[in-house]
C-alpha positions as CSV (number, residue, x, y, z in Angstrom):
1,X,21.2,-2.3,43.4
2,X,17.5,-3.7,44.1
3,X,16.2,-0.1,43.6
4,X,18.0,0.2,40.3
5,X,16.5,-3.0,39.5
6,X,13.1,-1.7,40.5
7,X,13.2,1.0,38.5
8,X,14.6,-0.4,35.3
9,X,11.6,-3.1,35.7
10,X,9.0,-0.6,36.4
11,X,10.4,1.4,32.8
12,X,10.7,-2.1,30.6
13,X,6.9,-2.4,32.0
14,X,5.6,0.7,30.5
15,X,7.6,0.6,27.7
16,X,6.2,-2.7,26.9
17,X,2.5,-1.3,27.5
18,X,2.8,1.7,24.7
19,X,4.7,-0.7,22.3
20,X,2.3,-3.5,22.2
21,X,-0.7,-1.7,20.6
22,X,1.4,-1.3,17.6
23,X,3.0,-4.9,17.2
24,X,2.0,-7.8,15.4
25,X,1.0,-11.0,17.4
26,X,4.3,-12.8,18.1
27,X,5.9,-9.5,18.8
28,X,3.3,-9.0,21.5
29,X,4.1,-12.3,22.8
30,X,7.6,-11.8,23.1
31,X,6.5,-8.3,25.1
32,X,4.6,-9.6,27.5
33,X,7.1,-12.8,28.3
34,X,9.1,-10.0,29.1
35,X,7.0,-8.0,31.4
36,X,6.6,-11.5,33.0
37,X,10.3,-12.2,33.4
38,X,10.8,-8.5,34.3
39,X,8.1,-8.8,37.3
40,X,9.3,-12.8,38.3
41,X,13.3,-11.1,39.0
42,X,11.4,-7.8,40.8
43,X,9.9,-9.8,43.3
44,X,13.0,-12.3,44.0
45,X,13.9,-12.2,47.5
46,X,17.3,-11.3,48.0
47,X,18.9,-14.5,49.0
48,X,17.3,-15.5,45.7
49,X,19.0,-12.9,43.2
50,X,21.6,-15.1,41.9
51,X,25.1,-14.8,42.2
52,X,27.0,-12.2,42.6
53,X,29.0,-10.8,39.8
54,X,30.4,-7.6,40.8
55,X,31.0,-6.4,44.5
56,X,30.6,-2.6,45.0
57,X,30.5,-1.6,48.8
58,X,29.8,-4.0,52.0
59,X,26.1,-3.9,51.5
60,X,25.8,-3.6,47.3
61,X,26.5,-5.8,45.0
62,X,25.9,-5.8,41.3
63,X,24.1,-9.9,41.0
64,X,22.7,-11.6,38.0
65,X,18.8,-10.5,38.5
66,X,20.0,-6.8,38.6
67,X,22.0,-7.8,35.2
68,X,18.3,-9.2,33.8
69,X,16.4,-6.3,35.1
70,X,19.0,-3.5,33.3
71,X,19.0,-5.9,30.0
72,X,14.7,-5.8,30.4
73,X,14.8,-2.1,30.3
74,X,17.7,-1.7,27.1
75,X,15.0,-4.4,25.1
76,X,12.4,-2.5,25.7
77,X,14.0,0.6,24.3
78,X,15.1,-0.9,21.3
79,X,11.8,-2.3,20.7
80,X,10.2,1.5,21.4
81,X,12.8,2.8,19.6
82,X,12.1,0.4,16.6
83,X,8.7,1.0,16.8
84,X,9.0,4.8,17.0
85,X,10.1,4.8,13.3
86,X,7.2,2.8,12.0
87,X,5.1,4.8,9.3
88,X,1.7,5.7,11.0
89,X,-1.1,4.3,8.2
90,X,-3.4,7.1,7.3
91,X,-7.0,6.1,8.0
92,X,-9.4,3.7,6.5
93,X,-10.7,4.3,2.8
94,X,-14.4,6.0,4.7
95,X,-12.4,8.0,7.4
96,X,-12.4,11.3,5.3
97,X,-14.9,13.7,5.9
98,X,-17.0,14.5,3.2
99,X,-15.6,17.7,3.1
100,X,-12.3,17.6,3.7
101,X,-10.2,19.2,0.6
102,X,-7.2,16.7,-1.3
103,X,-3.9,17.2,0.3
104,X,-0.5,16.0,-0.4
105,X,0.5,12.6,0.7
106,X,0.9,12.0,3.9
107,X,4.3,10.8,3.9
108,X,7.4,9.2,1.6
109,X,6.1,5.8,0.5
110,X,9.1,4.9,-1.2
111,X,11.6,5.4,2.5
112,X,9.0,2.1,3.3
113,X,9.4,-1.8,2.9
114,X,7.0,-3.6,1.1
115,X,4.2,-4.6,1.9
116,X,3.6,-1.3,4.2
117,X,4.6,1.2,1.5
118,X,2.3,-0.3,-1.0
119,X,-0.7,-0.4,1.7
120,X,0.0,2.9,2.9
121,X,0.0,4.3,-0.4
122,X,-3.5,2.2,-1.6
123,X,-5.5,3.9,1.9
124,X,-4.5,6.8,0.8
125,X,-5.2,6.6,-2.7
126,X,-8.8,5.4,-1.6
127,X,-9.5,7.8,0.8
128,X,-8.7,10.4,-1.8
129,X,-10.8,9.1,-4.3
130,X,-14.0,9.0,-2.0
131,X,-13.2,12.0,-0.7
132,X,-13.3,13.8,-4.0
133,X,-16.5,11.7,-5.2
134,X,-18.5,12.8,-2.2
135,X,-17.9,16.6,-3.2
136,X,-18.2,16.0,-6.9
137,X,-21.1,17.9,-8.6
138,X,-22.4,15.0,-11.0
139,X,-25.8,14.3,-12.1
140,X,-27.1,10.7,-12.3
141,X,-26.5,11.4,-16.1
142,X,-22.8,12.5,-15.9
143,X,-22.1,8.7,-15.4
144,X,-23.5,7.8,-18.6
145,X,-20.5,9.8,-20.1
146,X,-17.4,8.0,-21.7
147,X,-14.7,7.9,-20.0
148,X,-10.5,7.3,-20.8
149,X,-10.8,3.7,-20.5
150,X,-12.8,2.3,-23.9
151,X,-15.8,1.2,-24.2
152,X,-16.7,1.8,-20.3
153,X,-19.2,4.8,-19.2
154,X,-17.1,6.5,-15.4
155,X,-20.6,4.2,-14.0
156,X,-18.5,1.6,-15.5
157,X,-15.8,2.5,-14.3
158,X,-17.1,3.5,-10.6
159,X,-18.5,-0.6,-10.4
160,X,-15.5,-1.9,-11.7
161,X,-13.3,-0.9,-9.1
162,X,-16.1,-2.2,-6.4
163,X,-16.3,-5.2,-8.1
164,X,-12.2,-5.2,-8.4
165,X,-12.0,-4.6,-4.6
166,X,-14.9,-7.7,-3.6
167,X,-12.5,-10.0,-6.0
168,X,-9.5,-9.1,-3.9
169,X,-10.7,-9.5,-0.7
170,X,-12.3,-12.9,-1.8
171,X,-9.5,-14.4,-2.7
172,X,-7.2,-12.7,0.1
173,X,-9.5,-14.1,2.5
174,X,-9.7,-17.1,1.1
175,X,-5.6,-17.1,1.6
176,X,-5.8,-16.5,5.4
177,X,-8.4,-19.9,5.6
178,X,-5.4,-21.7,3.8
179,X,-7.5,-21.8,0.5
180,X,-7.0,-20.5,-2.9
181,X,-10.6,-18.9,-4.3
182,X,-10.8,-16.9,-7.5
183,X,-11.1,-13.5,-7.8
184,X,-14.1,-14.4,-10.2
185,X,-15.1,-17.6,-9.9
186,X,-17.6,-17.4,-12.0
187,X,-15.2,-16.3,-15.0
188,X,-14.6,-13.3,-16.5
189,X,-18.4,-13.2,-19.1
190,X,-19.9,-13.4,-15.6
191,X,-17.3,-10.5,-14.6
192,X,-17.7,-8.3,-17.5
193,X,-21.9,-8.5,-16.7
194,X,-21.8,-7.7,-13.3
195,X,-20.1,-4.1,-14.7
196,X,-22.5,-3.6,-17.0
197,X,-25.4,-4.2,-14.6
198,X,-24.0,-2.3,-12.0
199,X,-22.9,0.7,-14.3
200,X,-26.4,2.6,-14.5
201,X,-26.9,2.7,-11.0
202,X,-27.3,6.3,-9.4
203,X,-23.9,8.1,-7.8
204,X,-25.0,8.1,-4.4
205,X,-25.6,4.1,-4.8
206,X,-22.2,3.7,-7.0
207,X,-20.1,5.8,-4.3
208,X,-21.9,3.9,-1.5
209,X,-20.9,0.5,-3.1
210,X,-16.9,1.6,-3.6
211,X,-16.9,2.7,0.2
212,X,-18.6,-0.6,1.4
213,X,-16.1,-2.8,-0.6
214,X,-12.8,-0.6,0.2
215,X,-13.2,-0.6,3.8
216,X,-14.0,-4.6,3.2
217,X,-11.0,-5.0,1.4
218,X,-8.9,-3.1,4.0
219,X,-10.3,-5.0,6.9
220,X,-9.0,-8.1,5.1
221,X,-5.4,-6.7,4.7
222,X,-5.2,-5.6,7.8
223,X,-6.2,-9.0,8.8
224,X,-3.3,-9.9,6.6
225,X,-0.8,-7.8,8.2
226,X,-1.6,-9.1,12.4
227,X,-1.0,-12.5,10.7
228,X,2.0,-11.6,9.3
229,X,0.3,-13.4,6.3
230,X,1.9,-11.7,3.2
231,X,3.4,-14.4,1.6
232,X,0.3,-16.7,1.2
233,X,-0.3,-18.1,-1.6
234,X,-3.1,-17.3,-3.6
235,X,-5.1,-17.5,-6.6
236,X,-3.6,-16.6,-9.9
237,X,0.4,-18.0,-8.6
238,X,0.4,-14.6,-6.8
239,X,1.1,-14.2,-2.9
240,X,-1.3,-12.0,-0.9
241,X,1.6,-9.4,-1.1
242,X,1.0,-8.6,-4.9
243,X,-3.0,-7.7,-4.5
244,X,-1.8,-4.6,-2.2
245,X,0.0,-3.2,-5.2
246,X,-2.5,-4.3,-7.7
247,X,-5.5,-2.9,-6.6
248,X,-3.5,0.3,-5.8
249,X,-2.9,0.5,-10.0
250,X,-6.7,-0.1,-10.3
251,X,-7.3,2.6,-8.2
252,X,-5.4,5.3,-9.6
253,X,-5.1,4.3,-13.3
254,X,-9.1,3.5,-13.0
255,X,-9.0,7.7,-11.2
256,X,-7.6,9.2,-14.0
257,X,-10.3,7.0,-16.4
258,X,-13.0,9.5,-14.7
259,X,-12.0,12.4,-16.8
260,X,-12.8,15.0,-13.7
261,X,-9.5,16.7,-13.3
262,X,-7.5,14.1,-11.3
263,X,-4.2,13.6,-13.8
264,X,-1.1,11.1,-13.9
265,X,1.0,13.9,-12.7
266,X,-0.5,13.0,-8.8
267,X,0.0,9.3,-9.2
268,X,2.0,8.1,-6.2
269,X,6.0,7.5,-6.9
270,X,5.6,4.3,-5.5
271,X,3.4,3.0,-8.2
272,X,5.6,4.9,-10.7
273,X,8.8,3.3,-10.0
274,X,7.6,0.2,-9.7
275,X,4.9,0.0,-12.7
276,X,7.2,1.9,-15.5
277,X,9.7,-0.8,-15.7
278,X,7.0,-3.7,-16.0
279,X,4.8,-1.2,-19.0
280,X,8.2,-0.6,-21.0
281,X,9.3,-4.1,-21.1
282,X,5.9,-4.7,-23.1
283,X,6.6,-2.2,-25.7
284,X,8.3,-5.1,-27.7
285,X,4.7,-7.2,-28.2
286,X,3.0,-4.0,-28.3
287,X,4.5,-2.3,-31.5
288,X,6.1,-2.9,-34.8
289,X,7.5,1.0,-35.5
290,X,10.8,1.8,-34.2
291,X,10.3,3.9,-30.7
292,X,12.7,5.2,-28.2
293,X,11.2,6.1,-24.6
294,X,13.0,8.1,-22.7
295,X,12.3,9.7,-19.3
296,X,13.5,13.4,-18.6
297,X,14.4,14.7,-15.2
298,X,11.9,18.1,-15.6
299,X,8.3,17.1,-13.8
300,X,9.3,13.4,-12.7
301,X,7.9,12.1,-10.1
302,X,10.1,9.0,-9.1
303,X,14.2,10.0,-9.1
304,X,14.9,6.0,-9.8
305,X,13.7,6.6,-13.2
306,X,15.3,9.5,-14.4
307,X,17.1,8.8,-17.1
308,X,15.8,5.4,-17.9
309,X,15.3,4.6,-21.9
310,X,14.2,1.6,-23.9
311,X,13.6,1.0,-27.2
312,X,11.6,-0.8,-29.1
313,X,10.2,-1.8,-32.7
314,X,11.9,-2.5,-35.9
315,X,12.7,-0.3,-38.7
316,X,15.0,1.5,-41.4
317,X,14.2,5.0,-40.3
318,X,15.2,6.9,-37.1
319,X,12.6,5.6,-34.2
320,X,10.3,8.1,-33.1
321,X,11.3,9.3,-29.4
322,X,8.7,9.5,-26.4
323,X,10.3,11.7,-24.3
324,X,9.1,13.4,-21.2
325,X,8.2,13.4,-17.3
326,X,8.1,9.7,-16.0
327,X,4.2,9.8,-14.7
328,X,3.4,10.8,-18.7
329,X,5.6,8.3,-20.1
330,X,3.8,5.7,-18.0
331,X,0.4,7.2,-18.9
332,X,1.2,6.3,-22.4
333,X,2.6,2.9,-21.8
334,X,-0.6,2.1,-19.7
335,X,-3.4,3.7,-22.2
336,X,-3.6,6.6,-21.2
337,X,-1.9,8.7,-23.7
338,X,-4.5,11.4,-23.9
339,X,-4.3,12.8,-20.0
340,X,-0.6,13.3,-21.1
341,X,-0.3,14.2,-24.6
342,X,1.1,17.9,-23.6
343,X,4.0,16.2,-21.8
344,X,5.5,14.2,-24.2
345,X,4.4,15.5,-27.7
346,X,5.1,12.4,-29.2
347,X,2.4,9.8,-28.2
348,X,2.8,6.9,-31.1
349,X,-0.5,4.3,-30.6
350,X,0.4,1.4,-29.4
351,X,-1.4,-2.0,-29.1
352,X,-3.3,-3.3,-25.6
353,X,-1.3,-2.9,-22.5
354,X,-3.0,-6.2,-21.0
C-alpha cells in the first residue's frame, strides 16, 4: 500500500497547487498544512507507518498513514471540487478594450451569494460603462447637456460617480485599518462643490477620472474579499458588505441619467430584485393619491418579482394602477419615470426617492 499512498500524496499535492490561487488566506493555510502533512506521512519509514488496521496478503497491509494519505487526496477533491463552482469575476472596470462592443452578462448573478453576486455584477456594470464611454461620439459640449437626473449636466453626472467611487473606497479602506472615515468628511456643501467643479471638465479628462477611481475602488474590495472583511463596520452603521451594492445602484441608475441609449430594461436582475422592494416601501412618504403598483410577468427582468403589488396613498376614488415590466416599475419608483413611460402608461409624479 506505500505506492497507493504515494500516489494519492502526489494527487492531494497538485490538487492543492491549482486550488490555492483561487482561495482566500486561511483557506490557503489550511492547503498548504495539508501538503505538509501529506509529504511528513510520504516519507515515513515503514516501521513508522502506524499501526496496522487491515491485513491484506503476507507483505500488504492497509496501516494508518495509508488511511491519512487516501483522506489527503478525497480533501483535496472536495476542495477542487468546491472551488470548481466558484463564479469566475469578469475583469477589472479598465480591462475592456476600447473597442470591444456591449455584450450580455457574463453570467447569472442572482445563482450567487452575497457579497460575490453583488461584486460580480458592479465590475461588470463598470466595465460596461467605460467601455461604452470610450466609443461614445461626444463633443466637450455634449456634457453641458441636461441629463435624467435634475439639475445635474451628464459632466455632472460623469464626476459624481468618480467622486461616489473615491467616497467608497475611503471609507472601505478606512474599514480594513479598523477605522470608520466618512465618505465625505468634509460634508455634503463640500460634496455638492466638488461636482460642480469637476462637471466642466473635458470627456477625455472626465472618463479618465471614472477609470482611475473604479479600478481604485476595486482594488479596495478585492482587498476586502482576501480578508474575508465583509462584515466591517463602517461609516454610516453600514458594513463594508452594503458599499458593493450601493455603488452598483450609482452606477447603473447614474447610466441611465446619461440619456445616450443605455435604458432600465438592461439593469442587472440582481439590482432589480433587491432594489424594488426597498423603492415600493417608500411610496407611503412619497404620495398622497391613491396608487396601486403592480408588476406584470411580460418584459421582467427578475422572476422573484413577478407578481408583486403594493399600494399606496389615500383616497375616495379608485387608485390609479402602475402596471408594467419590473425594471420600468423600478425606474419610476427611483425617478426615472421618463426612460420608462412606454412601459407602464401610467407614471403618477411622485415626491423624492431619497
Amino acid at each position: 500500500m506505500h505506492t497507493l499512498r504515494v500516489v494519492a500524496t502526489a494527487l492531494a499535492m497538485l490538487a492543492a497547487m491549482g486550488i490555492c490561487a483561487t482561495l482566500g488566506r486561511r483557506q490557503r493555510a489550511a492547503t498548504v498544512a495539508l501538503v505538509l502533512l501529506s509529504l511528513v506521512w510520504l516519507t515515513l519509514d515503514s516501521d513508522f507507518e502506524g499501526p496496522i488496521l487491515i491485513k491484506l496478503t503476507k507483505n500488504n497491509s492497509v496501516t494508518l498513514a495509508d488511511l491519512v494519505a487516501v483522506a489527503g487526496i478525497l480533501v483535496a477533491a472536495g476542495l477542487w471540487r468546491r472551488t470548481s463552482r466558484r463564479p469566475t469575476s469578469p475583469p477589472g472596470p479598465g480591462a475592456a478594450g476600447a473597442g470591444a462592443q456591449p455584450g450580455p452578462r457574463a453570467c447569472d448573478d442572482l445563482s450567487m451569494p452575497e457579497p460575490t453576486a453583488a461584486l460580480h455584477a458592479l465590475r461588470a456594470s463598470t466595465a460596461d460603462l467605460l467601455n461604452a464611454l470610450q466609443g461614445v461620439q461626444w463633443s466637450d459640449a455634449d456634457l453641458t447637456e441636461a441629463s435624467l437626473c435634475p439639475g445635474w449636466t451628464r459632466g455632472h453626472v460623469l464626476t459624481h460617480l468618480a467622486r461616489n467611487a473615491d467616497g467608497i473606497t475611503a471609507t472601505v479602506a478606512g474599514a480594513l485599518r479598523g477605522e470608520i472615515v466618512p465618505r465625505y468628511p468634509d460634508g455634503w456643501d463640500a460634496r455638492n462643490a466638488d461636482i460642480d467643479a469637476g462637471a466642466g471638465r473635458p470627456l477625455n479628462v472626465q472618463v479618465a477620472d471614472l477609470r482611475d477611481s473604479a479600478e481604485r475602488l476595486d482594488r479596495v474590495f478585492g482587498a476586502v474579499t482576501e480578508a474575508d472583511g465583509w462584515q466591517l463596520p463602517t461609516a454610516e452603521d453600514k458594513d463594508a458588505e452594503h458599499w458593493v451594492f450601493a455603488r452598483l445602484r450609482e452606477v447603473e441608475i447614474h447610466r441611465v441619467d446619461l440619456d445616450h441609449g443605455y435604458t432600465p430594461d438592461r439593469w442587472p436582475p440582481l439590482m432589480v430584485t433587491r432594489l424594488l422592494p426597498d423603492a415600493a416601501d417608500t411610496l407611503g412618504k412619497r404620495t398622497s393619491e391613491p396608487l396601486r403598483v403592480e408588476v406584470t410577468e411580460q418584459g421582467s427582468l427578475a422572476p422573484d418579482c413577478v407578481g408583486k403589488s403594493w399600494t399606496a396613498g389615500e383616497g375616495d376614488g379608485d387608485p390609479t394602477v402602475v402596471r408594467g415590466p419590473d425594471w420600468a416599475v423600478l425606474a419610476w419608483l427611483v425617478g426615472r419615470g421618463s426612460a420608462a413611460r412606454d412601459a407602464l402608461g401610467e407614471t403618477p409624479e411622485l415626491g423624492p426617492w431619497r
